[in-house]
N, CA, C and O atoms as a GROMACS GRO file, in nm:
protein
  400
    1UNK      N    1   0.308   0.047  -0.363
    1UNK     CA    2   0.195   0.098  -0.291
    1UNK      C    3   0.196   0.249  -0.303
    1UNK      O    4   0.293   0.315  -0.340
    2UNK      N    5   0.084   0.295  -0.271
    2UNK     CA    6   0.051   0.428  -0.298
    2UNK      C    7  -0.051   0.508  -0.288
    2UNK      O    8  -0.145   0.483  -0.362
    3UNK      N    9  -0.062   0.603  -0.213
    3UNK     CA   10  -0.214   0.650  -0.176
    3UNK      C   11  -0.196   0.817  -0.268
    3UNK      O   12  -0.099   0.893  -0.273
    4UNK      N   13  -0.315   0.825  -0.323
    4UNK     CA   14  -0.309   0.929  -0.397
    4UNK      C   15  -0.445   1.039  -0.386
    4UNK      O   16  -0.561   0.999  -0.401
    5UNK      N   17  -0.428   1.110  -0.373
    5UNK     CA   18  -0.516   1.293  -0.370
    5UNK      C   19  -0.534   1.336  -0.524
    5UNK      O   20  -0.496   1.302  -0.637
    6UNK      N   21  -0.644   1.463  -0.434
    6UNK     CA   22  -0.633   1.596  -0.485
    6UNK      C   23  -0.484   1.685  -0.473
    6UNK      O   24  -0.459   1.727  -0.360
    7UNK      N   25  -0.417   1.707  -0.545
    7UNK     CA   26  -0.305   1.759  -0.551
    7UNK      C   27  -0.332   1.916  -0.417
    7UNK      O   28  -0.237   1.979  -0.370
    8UNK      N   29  -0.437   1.935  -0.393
    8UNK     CA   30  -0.440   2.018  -0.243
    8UNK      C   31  -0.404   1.981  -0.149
    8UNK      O   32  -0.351   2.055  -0.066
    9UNK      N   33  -0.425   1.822  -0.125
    9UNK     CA   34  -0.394   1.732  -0.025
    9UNK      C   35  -0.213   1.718   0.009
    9UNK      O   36  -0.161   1.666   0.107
   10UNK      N   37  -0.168   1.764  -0.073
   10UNK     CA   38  -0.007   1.758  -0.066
   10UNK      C   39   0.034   1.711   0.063
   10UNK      O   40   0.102   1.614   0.099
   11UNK      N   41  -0.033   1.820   0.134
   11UNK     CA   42   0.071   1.858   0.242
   11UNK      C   43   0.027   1.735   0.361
   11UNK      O   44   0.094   1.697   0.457
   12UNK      N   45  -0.119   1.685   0.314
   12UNK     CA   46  -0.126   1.557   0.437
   12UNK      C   47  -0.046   1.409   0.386
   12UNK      O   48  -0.025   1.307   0.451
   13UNK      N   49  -0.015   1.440   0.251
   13UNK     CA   50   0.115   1.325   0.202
   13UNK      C   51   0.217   1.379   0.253
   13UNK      O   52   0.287   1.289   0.299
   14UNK      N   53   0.260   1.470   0.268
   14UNK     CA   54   0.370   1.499   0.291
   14UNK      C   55   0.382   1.495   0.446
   14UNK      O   56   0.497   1.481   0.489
   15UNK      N   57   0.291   1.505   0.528
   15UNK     CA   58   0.317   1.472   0.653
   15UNK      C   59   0.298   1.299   0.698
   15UNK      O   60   0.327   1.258   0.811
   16UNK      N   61   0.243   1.205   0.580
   16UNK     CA   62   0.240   1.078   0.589
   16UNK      C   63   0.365   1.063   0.554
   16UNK      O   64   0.413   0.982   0.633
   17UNK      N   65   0.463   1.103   0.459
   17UNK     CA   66   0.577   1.063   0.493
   17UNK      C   67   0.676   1.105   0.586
   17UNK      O   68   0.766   1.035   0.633
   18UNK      N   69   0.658   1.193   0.605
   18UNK     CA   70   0.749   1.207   0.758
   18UNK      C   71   0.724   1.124   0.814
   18UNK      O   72   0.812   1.038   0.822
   19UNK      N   73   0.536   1.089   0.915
   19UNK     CA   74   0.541   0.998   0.986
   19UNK      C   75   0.612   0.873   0.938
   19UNK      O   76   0.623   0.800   1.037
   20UNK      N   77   0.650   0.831   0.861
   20UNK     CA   78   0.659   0.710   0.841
   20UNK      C   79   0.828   0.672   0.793
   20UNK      O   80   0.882   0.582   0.728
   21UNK      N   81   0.883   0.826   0.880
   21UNK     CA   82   1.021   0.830   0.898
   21UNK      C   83   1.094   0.879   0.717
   21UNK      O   84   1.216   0.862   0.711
   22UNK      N   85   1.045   0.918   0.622
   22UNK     CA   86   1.065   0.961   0.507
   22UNK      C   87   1.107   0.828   0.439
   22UNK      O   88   1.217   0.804   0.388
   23UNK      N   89   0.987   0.736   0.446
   23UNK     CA   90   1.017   0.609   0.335
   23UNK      C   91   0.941   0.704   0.212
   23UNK      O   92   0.879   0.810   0.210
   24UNK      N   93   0.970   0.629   0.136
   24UNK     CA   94   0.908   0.702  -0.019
   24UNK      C   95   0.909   0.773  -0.060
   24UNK      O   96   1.027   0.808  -0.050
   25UNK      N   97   0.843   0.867  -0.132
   25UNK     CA   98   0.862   1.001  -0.230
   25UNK      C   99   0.734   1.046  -0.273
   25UNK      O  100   0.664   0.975  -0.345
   26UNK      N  101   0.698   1.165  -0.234
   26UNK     CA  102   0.562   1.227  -0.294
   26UNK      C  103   0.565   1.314  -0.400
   26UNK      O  104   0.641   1.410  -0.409
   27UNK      N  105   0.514   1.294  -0.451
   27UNK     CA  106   0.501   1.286  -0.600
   27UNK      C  107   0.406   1.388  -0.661
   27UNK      O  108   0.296   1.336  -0.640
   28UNK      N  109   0.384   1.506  -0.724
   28UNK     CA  110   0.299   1.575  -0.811
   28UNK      C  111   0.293   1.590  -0.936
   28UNK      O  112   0.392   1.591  -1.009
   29UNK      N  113   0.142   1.606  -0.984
   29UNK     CA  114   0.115   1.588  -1.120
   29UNK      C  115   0.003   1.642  -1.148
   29UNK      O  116  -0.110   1.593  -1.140
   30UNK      N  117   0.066   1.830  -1.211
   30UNK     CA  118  -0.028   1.918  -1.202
   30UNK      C  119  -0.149   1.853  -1.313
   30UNK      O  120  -0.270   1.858  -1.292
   31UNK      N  121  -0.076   1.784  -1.449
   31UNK     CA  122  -0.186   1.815  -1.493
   31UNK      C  123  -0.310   1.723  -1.473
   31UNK      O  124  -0.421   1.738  -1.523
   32UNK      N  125  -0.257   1.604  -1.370
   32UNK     CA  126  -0.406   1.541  -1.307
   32UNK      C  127  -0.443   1.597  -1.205
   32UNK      O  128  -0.528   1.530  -1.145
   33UNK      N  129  -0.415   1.701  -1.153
   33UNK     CA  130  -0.424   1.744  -1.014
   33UNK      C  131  -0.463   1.674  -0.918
   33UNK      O  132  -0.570   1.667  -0.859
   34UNK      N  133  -0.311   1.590  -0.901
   34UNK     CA  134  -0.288   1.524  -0.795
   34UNK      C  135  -0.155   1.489  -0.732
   34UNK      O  136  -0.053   1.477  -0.801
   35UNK      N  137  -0.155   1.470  -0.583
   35UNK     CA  138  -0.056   1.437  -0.554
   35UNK      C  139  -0.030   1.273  -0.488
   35UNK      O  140  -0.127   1.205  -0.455
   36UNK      N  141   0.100   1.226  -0.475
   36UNK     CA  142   0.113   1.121  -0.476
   36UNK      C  143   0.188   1.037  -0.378
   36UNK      O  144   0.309   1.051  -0.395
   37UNK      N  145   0.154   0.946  -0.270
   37UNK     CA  146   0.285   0.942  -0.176
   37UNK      C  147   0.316   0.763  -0.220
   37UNK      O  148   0.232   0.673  -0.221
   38UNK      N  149   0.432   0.756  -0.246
   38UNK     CA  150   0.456   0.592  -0.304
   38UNK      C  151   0.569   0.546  -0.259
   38UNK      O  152   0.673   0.611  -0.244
   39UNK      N  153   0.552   0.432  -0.236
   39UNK     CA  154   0.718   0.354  -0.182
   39UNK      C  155   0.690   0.213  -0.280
   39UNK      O  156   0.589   0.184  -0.343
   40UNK      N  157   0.772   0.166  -0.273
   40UNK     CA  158   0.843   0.024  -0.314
   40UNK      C  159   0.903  -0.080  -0.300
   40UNK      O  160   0.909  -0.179  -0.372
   41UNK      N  161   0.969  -0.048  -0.162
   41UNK     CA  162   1.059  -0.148  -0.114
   41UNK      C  163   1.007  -0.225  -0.025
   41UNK      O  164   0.926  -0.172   0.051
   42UNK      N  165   1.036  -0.368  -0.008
   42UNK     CA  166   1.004  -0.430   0.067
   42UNK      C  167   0.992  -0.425   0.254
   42UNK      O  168   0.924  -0.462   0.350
   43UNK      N  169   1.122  -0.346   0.210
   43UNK     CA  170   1.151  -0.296   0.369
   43UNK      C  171   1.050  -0.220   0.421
   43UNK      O  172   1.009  -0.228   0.536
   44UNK      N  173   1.000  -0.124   0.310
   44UNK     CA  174   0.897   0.014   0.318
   44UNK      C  175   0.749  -0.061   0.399
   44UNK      O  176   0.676  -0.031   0.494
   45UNK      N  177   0.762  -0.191   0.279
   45UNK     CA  178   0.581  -0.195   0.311
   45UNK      C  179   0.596  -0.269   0.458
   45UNK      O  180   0.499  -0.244   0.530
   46UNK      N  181   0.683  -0.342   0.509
   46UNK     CA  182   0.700  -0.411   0.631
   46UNK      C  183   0.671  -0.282   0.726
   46UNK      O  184   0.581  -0.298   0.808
   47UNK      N  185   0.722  -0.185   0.725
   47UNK     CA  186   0.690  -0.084   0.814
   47UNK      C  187   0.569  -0.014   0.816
   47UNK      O  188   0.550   0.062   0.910
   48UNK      N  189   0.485  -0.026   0.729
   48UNK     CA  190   0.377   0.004   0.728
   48UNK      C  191   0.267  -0.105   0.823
   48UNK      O  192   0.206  -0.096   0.929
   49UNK      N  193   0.286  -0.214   0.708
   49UNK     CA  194   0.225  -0.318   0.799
   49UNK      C  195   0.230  -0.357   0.940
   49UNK      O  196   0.146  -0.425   1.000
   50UNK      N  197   0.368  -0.292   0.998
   50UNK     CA  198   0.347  -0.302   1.144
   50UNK      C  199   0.322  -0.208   1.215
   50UNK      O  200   0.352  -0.218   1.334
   51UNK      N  201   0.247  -0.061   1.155
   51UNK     CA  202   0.199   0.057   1.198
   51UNK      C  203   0.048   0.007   1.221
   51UNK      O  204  -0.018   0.015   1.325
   52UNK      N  205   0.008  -0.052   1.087
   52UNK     CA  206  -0.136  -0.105   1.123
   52UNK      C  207  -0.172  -0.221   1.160
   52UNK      O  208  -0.291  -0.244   1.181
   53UNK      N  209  -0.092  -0.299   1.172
   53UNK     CA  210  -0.098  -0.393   1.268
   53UNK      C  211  -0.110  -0.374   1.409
   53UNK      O  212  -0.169  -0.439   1.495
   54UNK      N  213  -0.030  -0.252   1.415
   54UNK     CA  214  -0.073  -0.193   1.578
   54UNK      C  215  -0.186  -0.115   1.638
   54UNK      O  216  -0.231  -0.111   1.752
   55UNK      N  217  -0.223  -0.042   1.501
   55UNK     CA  218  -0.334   0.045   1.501
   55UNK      C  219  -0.423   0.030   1.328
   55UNK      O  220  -0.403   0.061   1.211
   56UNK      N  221  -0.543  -0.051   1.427
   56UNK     CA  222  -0.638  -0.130   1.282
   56UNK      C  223  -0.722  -0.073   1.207
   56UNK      O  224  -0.808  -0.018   1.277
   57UNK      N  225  -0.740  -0.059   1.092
   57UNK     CA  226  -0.800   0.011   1.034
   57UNK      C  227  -0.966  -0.072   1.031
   57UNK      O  228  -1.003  -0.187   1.055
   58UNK      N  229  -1.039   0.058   0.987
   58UNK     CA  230  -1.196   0.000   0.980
   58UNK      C  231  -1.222  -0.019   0.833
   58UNK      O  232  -1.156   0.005   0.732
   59UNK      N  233  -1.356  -0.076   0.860
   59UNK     CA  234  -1.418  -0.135   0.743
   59UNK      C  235  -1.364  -0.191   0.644
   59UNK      O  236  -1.279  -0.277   0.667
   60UNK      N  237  -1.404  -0.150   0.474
   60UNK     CA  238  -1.332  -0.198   0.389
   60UNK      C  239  -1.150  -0.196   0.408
   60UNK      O  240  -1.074  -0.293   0.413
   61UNK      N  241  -1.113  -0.033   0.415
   61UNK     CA  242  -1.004  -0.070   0.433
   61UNK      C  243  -0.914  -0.160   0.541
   61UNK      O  244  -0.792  -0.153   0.549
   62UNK      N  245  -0.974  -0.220   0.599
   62UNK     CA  246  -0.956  -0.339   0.707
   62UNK      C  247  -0.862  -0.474   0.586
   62UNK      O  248  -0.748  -0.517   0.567
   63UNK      N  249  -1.054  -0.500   0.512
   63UNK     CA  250  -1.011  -0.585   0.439
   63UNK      C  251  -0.914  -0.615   0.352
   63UNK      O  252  -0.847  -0.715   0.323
   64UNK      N  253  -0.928  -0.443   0.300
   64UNK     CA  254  -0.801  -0.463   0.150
   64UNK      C  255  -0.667  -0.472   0.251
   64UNK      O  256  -0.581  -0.552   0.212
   65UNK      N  257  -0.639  -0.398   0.378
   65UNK     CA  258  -0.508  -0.412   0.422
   65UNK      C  259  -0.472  -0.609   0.451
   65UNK      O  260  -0.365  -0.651   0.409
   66UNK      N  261  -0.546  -0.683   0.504
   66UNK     CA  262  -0.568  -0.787   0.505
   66UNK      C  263  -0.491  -0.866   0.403
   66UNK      O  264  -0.392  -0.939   0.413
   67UNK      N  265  -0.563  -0.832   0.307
   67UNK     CA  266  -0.495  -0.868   0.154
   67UNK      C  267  -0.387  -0.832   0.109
   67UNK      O  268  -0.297  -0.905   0.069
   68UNK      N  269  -0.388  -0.693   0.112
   68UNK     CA  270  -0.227  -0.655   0.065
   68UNK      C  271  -0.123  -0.721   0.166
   68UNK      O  272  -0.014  -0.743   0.114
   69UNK      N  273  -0.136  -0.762   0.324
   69UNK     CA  274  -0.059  -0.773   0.377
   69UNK      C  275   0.001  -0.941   0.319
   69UNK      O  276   0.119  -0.974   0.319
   70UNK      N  277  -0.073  -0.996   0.290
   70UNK     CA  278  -0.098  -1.126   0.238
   70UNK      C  279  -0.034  -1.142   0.086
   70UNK      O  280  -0.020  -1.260   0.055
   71UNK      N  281   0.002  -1.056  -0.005
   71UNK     CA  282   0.038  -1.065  -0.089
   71UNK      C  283   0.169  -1.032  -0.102
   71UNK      O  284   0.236  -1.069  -0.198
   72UNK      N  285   0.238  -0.930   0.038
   72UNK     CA  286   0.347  -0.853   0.067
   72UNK      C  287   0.423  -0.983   0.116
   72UNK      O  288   0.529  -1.012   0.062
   73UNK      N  289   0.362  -1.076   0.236
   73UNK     CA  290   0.388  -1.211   0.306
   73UNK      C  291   0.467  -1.252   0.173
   73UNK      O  292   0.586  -1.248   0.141
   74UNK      N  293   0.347  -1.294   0.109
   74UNK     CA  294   0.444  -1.412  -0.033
   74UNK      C  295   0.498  -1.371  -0.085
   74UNK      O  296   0.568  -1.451  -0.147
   75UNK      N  297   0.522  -1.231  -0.115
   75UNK     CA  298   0.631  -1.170  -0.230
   75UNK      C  299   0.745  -1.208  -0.111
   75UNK      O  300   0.830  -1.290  -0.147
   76UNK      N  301   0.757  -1.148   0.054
   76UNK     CA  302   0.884  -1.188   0.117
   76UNK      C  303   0.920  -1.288   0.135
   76UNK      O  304   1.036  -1.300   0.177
   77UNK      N  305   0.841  -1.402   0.112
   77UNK     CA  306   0.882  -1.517   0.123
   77UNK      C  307   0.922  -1.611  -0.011
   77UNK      O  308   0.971  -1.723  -0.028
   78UNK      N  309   0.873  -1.497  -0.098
   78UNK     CA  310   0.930  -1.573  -0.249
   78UNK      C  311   0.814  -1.684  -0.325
   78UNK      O  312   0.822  -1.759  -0.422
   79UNK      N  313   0.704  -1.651  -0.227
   79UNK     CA  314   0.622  -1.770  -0.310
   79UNK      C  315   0.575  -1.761  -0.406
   79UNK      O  316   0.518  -1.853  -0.464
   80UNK      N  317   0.591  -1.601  -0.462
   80UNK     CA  318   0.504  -1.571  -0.548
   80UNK      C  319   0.608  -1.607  -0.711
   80UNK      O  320   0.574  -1.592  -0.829
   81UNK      N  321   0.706  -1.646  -0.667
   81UNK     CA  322   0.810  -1.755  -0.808
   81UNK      C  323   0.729  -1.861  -0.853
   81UNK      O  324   0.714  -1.863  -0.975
   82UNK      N  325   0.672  -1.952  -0.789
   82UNK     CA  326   0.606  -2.038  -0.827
   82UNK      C  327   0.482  -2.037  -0.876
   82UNK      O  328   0.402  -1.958  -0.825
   83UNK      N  329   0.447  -2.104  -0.959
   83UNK     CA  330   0.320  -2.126  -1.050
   83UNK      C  331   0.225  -2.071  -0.947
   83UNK      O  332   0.180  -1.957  -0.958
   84UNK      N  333   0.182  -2.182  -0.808
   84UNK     CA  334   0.091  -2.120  -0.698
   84UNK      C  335   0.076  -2.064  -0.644
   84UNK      O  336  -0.031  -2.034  -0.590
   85UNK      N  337   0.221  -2.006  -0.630
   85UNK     CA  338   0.155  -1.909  -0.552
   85UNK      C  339   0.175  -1.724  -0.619
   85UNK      O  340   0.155  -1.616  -0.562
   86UNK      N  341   0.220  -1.756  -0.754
   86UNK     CA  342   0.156  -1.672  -0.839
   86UNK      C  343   0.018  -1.670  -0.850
   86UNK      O  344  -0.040  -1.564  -0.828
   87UNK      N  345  -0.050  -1.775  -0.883
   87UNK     CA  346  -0.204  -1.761  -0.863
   87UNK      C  347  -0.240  -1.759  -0.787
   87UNK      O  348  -0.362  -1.774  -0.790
   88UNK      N  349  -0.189  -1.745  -0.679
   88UNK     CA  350  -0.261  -1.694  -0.496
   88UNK      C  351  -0.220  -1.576  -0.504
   88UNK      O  352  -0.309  -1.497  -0.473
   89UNK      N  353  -0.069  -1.499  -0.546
   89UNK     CA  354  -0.130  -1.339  -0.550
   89UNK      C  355  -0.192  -1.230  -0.622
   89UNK      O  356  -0.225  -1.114  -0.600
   90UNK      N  357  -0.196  -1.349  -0.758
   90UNK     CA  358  -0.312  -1.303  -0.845
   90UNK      C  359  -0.475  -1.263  -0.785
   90UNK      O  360  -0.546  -1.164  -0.768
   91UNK      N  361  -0.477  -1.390  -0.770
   91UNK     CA  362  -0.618  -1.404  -0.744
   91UNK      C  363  -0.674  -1.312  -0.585
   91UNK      O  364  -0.791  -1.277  -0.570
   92UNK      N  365  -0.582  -1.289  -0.496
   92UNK     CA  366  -0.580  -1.130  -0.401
   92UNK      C  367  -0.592  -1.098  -0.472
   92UNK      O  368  -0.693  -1.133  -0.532
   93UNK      N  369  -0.492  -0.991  -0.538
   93UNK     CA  370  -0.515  -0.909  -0.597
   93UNK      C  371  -0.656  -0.823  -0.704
   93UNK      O  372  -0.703  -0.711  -0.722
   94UNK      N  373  -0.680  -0.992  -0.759
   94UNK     CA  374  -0.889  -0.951  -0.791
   94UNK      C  375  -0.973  -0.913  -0.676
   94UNK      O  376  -1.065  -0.832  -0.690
   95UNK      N  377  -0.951  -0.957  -0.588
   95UNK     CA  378  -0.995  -0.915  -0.439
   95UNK      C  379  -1.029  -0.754  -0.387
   95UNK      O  380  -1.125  -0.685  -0.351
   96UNK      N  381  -0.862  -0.742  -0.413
   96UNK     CA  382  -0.853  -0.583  -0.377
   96UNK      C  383  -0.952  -0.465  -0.418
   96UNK      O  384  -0.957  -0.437  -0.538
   97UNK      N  385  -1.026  -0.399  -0.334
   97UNK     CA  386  -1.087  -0.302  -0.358
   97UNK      C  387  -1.202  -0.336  -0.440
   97UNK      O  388  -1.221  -0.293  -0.553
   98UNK      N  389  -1.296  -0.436  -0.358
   98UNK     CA  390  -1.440  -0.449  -0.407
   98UNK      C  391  -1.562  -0.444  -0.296
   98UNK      O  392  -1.571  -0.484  -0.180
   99UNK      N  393  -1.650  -0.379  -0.384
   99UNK     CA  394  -1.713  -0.260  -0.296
   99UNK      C  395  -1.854  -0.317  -0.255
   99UNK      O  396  -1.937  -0.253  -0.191
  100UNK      N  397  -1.872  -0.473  -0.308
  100UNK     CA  398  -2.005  -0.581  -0.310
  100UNK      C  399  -1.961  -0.692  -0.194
  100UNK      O  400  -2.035  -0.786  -0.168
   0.00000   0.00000   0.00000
């Protein structure tokens, strides 16, 4: 996961990771001018998900969190080994971030 800027924006990644107790690593890359805040671990995204689980986000991003949380579920539970439920986090994943 990963939310990404205008490389001006640095410093509000860089205060998203503090809040979030310094999971991840922010990341710059002058020559896209941008910056980058990303984690990986399973542990990481669980703590996220129970930030907004407490406090809900609107609109679209409602939905896509919805989904990602749903795809995070089966990766922790391992379902995503199997044929089905590879194609259940496939098929989220086409989901994610549509704007119709």
């Amino acid at each position: 996961m990963s939310i990404n800027l205008n490389i001006r924006e640095k410093p509000l990644l860089e205060k998203i990771h503090q809040f979030f107790e310094g999971i991840g690593n922010v990341y710059t890359s002058p020559s896209n001018n941008s910056a980058e805040w990303k984690i990986g671990k399973l542990s990481h995204f669980k703590k996220v998900i129970l930030h907004f689980d407490t406090y809900s986000l609107i609109g679209l991003k409602s939905y896509n969190f919805i989904i990602w949380k749903e795809i995070i579920l089966l990766i922790e539970d391992k379902a995503h080994l199997t044929p089905e439920g590879f194609a259940r986090v496939k098929s989220l994943k086409g989901q994610l971030n549509k704007w119709d």
